[in-house]
C-alpha positions in Angstrom: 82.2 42.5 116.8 85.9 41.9 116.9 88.3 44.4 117.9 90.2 46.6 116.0 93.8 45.2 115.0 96.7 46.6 117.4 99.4 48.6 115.8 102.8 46.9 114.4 105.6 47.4 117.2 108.1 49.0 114.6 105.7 50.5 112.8 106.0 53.8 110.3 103.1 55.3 111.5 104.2 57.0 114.3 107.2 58.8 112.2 104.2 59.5 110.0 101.8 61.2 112.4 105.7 63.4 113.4 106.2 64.7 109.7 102.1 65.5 109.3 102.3 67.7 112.6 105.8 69.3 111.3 104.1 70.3 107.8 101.0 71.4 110.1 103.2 73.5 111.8 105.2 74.9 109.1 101.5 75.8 107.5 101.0 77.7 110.9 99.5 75.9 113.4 100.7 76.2 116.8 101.6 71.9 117.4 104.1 71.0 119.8 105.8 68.1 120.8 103.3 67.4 123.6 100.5 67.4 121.1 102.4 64.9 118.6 102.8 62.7 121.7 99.2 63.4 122.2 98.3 62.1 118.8 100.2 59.1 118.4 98.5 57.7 121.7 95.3 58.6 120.4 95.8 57.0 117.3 97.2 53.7 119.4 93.9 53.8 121.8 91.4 54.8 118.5 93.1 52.2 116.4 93.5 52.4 112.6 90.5 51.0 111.2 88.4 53.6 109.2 90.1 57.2 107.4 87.2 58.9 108.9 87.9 58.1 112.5 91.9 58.1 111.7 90.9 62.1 110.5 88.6 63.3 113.3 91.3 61.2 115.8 94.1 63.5 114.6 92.0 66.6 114.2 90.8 66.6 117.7 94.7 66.3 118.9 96.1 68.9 116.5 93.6 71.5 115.9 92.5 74.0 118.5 90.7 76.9 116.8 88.3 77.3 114.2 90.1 78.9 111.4 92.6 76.5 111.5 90.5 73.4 110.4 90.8 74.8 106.5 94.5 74.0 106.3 94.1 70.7 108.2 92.1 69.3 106.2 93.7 70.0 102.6 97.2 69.3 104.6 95.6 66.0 105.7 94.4 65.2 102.0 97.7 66.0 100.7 99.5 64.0 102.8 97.6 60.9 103.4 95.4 60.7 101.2 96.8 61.3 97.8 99.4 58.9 96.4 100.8 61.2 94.4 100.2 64.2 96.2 104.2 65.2 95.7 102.9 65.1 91.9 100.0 67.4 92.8 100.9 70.1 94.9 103.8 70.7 92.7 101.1 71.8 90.0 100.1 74.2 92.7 103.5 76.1 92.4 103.7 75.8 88.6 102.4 78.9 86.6 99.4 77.2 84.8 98.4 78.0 80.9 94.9 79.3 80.6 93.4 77.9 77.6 89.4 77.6 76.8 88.6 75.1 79.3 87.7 76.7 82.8 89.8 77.0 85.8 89.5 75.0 88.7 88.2 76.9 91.5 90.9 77.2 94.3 90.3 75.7 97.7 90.9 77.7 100.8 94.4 76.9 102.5 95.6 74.6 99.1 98.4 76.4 98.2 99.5 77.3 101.9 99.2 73.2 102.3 101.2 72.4 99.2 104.3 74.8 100.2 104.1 73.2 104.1 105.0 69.9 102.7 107.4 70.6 99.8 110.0 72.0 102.4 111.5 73.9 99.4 111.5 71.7 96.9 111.4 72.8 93.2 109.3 71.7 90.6 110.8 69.1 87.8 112.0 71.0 85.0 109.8 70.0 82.0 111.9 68.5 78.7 112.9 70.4 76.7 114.1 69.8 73.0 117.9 70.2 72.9 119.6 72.6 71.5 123.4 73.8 71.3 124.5 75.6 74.4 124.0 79.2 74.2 127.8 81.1 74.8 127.9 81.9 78.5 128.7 85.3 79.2 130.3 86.3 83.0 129.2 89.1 84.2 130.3 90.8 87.5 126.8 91.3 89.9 129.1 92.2 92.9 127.5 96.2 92.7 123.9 95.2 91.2 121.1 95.1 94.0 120.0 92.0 95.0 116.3 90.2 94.1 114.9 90.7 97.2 115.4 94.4 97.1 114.9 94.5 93.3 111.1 92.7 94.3 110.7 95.8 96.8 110.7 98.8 94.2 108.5 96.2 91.6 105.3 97.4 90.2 102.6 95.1 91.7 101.1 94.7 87.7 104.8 93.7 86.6 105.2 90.9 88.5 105.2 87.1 87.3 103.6 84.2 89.3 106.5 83.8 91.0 107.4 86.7 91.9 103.7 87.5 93.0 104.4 84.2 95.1 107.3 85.9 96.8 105.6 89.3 97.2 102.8 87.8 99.0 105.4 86.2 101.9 107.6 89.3 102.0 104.1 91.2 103.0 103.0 88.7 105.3 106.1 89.7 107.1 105.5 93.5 106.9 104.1 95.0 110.2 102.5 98.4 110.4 103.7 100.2 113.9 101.6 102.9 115.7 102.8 105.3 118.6 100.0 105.2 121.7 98.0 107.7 122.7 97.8 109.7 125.8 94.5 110.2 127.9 93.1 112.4 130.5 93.0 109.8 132.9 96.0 109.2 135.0 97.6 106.0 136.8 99.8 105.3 139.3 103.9 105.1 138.6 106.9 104.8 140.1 108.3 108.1 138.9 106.0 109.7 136.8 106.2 113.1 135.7 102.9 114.5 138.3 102.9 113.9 142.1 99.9 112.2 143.2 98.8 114.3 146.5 95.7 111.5 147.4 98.1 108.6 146.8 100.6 110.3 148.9 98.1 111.1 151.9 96.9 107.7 151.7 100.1 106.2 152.3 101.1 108.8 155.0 98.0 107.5 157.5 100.3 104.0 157.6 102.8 105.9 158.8 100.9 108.4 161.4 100.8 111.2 159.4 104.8 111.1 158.5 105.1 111.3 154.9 108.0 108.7 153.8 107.5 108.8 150.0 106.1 110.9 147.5 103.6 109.0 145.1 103.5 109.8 141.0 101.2 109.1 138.6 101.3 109.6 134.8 98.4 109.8 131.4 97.2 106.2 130.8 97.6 105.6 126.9 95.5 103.6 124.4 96.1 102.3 121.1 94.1 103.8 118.5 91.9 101.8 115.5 92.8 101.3 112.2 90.2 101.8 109.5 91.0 100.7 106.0 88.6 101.8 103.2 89.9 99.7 99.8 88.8 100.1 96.5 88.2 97.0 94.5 87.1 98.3 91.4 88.4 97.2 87.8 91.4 100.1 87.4 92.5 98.7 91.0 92.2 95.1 91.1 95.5 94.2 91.0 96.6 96.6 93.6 93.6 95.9 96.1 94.7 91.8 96.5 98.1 92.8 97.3 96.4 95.8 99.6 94.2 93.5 101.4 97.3 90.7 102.3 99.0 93.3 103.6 96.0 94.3 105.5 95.7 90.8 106.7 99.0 90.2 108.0 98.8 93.9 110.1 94.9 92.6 111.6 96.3 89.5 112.7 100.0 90.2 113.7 100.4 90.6 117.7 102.1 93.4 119.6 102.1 96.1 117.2 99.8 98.5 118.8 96.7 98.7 117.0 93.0 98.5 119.4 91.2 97.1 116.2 91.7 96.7 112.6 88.3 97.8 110.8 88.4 96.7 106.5 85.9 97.9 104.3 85.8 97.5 100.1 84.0 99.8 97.6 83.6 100.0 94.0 79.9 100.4 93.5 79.0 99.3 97.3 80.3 100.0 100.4 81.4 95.9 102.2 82.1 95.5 105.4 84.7 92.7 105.4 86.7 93.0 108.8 85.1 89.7 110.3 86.5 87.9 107.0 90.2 89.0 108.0 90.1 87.5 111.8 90.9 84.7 109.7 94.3 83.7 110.6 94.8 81.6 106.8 94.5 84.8 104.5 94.0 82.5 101.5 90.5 81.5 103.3 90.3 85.4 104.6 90.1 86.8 101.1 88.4 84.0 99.2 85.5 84.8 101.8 86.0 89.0 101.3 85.4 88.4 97.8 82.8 86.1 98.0 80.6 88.8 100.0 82.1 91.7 97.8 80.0 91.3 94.8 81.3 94.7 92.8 84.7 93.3 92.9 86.6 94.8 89.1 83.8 96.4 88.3 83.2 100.1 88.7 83.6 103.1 91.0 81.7 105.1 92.8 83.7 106.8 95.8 81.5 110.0 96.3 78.4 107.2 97.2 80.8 104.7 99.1 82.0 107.5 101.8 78.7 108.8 101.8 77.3 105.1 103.0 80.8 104.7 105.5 80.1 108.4 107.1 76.3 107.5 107.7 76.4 104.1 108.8 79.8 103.3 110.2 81.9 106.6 111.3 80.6 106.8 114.8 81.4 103.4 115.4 84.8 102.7 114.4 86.5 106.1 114.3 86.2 107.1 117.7 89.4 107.5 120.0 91.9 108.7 117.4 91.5 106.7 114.4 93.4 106.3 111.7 92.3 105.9 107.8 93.6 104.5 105.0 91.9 105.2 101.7 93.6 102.8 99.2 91.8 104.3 95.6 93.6 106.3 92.5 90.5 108.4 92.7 89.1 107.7 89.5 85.8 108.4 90.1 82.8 109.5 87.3 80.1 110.7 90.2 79.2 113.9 91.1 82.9 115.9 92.4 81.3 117.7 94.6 79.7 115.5 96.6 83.2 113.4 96.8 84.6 116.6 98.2 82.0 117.0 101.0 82.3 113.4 102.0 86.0 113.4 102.1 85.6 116.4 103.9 83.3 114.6 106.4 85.4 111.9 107.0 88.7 114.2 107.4 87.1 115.8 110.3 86.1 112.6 111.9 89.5 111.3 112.0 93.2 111.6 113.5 94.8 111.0 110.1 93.6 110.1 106.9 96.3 108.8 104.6 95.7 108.3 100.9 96.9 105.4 99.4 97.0 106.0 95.6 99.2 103.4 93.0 99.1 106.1 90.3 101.6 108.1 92.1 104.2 105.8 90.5 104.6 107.2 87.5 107.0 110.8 87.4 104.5 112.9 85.3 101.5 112.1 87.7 99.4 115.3 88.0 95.9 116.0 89.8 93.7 115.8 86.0 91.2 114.2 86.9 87.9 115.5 88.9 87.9 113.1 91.6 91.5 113.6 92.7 91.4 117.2 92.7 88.1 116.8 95.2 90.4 114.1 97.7 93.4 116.2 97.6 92.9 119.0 100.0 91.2 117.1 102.6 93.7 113.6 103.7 97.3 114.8 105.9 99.2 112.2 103.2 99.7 111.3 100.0 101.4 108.0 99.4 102.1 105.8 96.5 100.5 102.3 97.1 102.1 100.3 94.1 104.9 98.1 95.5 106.3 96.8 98.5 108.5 99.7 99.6 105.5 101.8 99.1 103.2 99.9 101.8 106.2 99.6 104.3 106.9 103.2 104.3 103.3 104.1 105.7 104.4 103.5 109.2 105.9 106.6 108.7 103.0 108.8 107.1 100.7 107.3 110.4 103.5 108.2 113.3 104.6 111.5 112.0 102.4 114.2 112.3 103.7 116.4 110.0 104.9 113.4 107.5 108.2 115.2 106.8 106.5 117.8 105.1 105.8 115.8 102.3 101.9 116.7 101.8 103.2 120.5 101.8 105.8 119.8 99.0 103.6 118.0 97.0 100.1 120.6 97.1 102.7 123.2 96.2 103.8 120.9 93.4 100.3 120.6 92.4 98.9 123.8 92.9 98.9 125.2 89.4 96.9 121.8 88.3 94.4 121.9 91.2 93.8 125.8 90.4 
């Protein structure tokens, strides 16, 4: 058996292997210089003899985690495999023309691969027949607001590809703060706000009895969990995706305060899908909540779906202060009354429960319907859920007890509706 052929001296593989683990990185994996390093050696001891040892060489250097072996492996297919894969994932950016022939099914991570290695390019511009030049006309933008804020206030249902493209990145970046809670139990601090007479005696007996310092102590705190209950059925489709990447982006963002992020869909069934969001890709996160939610766009039953979360789930995840989000527009066709008792149920089990509700976009929005006049009286806030601005103004509705006031106004508002 002859050995494997050493690499060239001056060589472009090693530059190579440097822009794979810089698109790795830009698609979110945590590779550093020292595992580039690490990689090109491997490659020079493995040798460069078969694709499958020249994958699971690189993929034992560059990939540390589970979850993070999806965007390898379509960023290694892109990039070394494909000889036109410039060609390619450009076609993944393009808005595509659905015609009779079915769509291709998309592959967890592909689109997060494609951007990674485009840097920013654009796609080609396709030709065009030409035409004369239409008149330009100059017009002053100096006072208009810009796209990014424009993109804020947009109805999720109004945006184009691209635009839903950009919305998804702007709520990757959202985060969803919480204040901490204090407890009963107390700890030991350096000038807390209660003298600690056993801490203090303790210390005395070093000094024969003398006491030298007083000792403090102050309430531990704890962060309290996050419980979001989504509807997914056919009125809310549109607004549950963009729900749910926000919802991704707060489970898996570091620092901001919450113990645990707890996800659950309903439309006819109640889905547990919080293991599915641990995912840190949240293309792969949602393609695998969807693929266990099996009433996705179809209909609603709320009343049923609380009733299922209040009997099999409410002791466990709503205990130490918990706070619920119930994204729906209430549309429900069950029986009101038992949607009353169950929100009523899960009011009482909870710090705050926020309603999340898109219809509460439109100006003329009024409590008509059965199963929003049930919800109403028993969630602390109301809050539109139909746009960017609207999901990064809830951080406000979870730290303020009283939410400005805003629940009073709007009941008032109501009342003559809900009477």
């Amino acid at each position: 058996m002859t050995a494997a052929p050493p690499l060239p001296p001056a060589g472009k593989l090693p530059q190579n292997i440097t822009h794979f683990a810089r698109a790795l990185r830009k698609a979110g994996l945590p590779v550093g210089p020292a595992r580039v390093i690490d990689a090109i050696r491997a490659v020079e001891a493995a040798g460069f003899t078969r694709r499958e040892d020249f994958y699971w060489t690189l993929h034992a250097c560059l990939v540390s985690r589970p979850e993070e072996r999806a965007v390898f492996d379509q960023v290694f297919r892109l990039f070394w495999r494909d000889p036109q894969y410039l060609e390619h994932m450009m076609s993944f950016l393009l808005p595509q023309v659905r015609g009779a022939q079915p769509d291709r099914a998309a592959v967890a991570a592909e689109k997060r691969a494609a951007q990674a290695l485009l840097d920013g390019a654009t796609p080609p511009a396709p030709d065009l027949p030409t035409k004369e030049p239409d008149p330009q006309i100059e017009i002053d933008a100096t006072a208009t607001a810009s796209a990014e804020e424009r993109l804020k206030t947009l109805d999720f249902e109004l945006m184009s590809v691209e635009e839903m493209a950009e919305a998804k990145r702007m709520l990757a970046s959202l985060s969803l703060p919480v204040k901490p809670l204090p407890t009963r139990r107390m700890q030991a601090a350096a000038a807390g706000p209660r003298i600690d007479p056993r801490a203090t005696f303790r210390a005395a007996l070093r000094t024969e009895g003398e006491v030298l310092a007083l000792r403090h102590r102050q309430p531990r705190i704890r962060w309290p969990n996050l419980v979001v209950l989504c509807d997914i059925s056919g009125s809310m489709s549109q607004y549950s995706r963009m729900a749910l990447q926000f919802v991704h982006s707060v489970a898996n963002r570091k620092g901001q305060g919450w113990a645990r992020v707890h996800a659950f869909t309903f439309g006819t069934r109640l889905t547990n899908i919080t293991r599915h969001l641990a995912r840190r890709d949240v293309d792969q996160a949602l393609a695998a909540a969807g693929a266990e939610a099996q009433d996705w766009s179809g209909g609603t039953r709320i009343g049923a779906s609380l009733r299922a979360f209040n009997r099999d789930w409410s002791r466990r995840v709503l205990g130490q202060g918990a706070v619920v989000l119930l994204i729906t527009d209430g549309l429900d066709r069950d029986d009101a009354g038992q949607l009353a008792a169950e929100a009523q149920r899960l009011h009482l089990s909870c710090r705050r429960l926020i309603w999340v509700n898109p219809l509460l976009r439109w100006d003329g929005f009024a409590p008509k319907a059965a199963g929003i006049r049930a919800l109403l009286p028993h969630v602390d806030s109301f809050r539109a859920g139909h746009s960017i601005a609207s999901l990064g103004a809830l951080g406000r509705a979870i730290s303020d007890a009283d939410d400005g006031g805003e629940k009073a106004r709007l009941m008032r508002l109501l009342a003559p509706a809900i009477a």
